[in-house]
C-alpha positions as CSV (number, residue, x, y, z in Angstrom):
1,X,-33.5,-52.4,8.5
2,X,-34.5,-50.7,5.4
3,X,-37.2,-48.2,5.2
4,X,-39.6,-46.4,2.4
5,X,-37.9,-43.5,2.1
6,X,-34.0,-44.6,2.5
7,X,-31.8,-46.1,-0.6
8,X,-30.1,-48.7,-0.4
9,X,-26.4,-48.8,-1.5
10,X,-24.3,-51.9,-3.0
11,X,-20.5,-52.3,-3.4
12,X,-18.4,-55.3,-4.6
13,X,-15.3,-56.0,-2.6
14,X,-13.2,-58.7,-2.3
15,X,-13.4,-61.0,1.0
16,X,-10.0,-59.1,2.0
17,X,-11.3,-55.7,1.2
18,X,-14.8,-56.2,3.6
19,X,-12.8,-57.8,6.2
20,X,-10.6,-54.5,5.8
21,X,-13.9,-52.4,6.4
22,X,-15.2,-54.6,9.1
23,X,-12.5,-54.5,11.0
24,X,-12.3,-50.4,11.1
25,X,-15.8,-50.1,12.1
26,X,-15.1,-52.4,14.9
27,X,-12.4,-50.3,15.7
28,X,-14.7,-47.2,15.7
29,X,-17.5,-49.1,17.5
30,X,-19.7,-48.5,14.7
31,X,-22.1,-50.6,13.0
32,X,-20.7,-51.9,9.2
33,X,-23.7,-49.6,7.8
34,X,-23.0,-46.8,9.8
35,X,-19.0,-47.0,9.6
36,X,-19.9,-47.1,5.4
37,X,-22.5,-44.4,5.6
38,X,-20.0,-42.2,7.7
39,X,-16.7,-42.8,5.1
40,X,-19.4,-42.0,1.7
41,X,-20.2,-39.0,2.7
42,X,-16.7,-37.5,4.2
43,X,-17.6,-37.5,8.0
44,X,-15.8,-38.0,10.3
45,X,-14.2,-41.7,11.9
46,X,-12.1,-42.4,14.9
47,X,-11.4,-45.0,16.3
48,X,-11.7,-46.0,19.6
49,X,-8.5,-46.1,20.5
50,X,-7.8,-42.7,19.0
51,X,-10.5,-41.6,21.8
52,X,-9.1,-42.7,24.5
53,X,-5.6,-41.5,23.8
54,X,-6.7,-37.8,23.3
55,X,-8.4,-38.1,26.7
56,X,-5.4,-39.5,28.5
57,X,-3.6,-37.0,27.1
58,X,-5.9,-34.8,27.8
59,X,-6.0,-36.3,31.6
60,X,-2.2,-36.0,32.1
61,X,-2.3,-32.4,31.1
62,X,-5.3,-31.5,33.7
63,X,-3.0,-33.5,36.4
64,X,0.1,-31.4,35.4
65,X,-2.0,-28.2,36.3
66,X,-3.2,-29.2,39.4
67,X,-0.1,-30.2,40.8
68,X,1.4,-27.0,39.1
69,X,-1.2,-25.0,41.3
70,X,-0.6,-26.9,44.4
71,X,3.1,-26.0,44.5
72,X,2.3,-22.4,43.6
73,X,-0.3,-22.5,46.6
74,X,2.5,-24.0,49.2
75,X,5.4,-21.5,47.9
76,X,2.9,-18.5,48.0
77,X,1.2,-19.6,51.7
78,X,5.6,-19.3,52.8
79,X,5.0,-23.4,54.5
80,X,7.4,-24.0,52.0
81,X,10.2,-23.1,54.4
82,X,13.9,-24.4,53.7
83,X,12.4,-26.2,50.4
84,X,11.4,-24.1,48.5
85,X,14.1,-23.5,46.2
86,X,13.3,-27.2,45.3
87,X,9.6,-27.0,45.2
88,X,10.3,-24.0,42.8
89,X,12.6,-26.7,40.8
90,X,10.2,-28.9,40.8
91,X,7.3,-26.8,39.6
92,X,9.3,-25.4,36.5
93,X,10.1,-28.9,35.2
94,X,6.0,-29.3,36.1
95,X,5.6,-26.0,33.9
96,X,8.0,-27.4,31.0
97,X,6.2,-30.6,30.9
98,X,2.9,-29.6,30.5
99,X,4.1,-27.4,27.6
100,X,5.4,-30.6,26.2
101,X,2.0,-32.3,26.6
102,X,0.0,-29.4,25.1
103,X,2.1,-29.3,21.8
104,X,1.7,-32.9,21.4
105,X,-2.1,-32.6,21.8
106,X,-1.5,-29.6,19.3
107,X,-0.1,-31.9,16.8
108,X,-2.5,-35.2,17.7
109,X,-5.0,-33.1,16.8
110,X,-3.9,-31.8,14.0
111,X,-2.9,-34.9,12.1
112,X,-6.6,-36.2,13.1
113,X,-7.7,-33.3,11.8
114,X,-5.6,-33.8,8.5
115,X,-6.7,-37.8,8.8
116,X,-10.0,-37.2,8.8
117,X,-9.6,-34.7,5.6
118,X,-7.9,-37.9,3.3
């Protein structure tokens, strides 16, 4: 609701241009005003969906570390036994994966980073 001290702002679009802006501030879980207010003035937007991707990702990699450490902890306690030329295996493709998922985050965030600059 408008206030004393705030201005308000019109534009003119055409009923497929505001349906174009309504939809992306659903998609950010933003109110029309606030998605507007945010896009004016150069802040930034993501979208929901953008959120929860970066955590998963970010969820994966945490998962890939664990597990990581757990096989460290079984080959270094020696109840590996007969396995652990497997379990050794097994943790380098766990070391080589979560490389993979940390240069993808890298470049996620980096093209939300250069997203966010357009």
């Amino acid at each position: 609701m408008p206030s004393p001290n705030k201005k308000v702002l019109y534009s003119y679009l055409t009923p497929e241009e505001y349906e174009q802006v309504k939809i992306s501030a659903q998609q950010a879980r933003l109110s029309l005003s606030t998605f507007v207010k945010r896009v004016c003035l150069g802040q930034e937007v993501r979208s929901k969906a953008d959120q929860q991707a970066t955590l998963a990702v970010l969820k994966a990699n945490a998962d890939l570390g664990r597990l990581g450490g757990l096989f460290k902890k079984a080959l270094s306690d020696g109840s590996a036994g007969t396995m652990a030329t497997e379990l050794r295996q097994t943790l380098r493709q766990i070391e080589k994966s979560q490389a993979v998922v940390t240069r993808t985050c890298r470049t996620v965030v980096e093209l939300l980073k250069k997203g966010s600059r357009q």
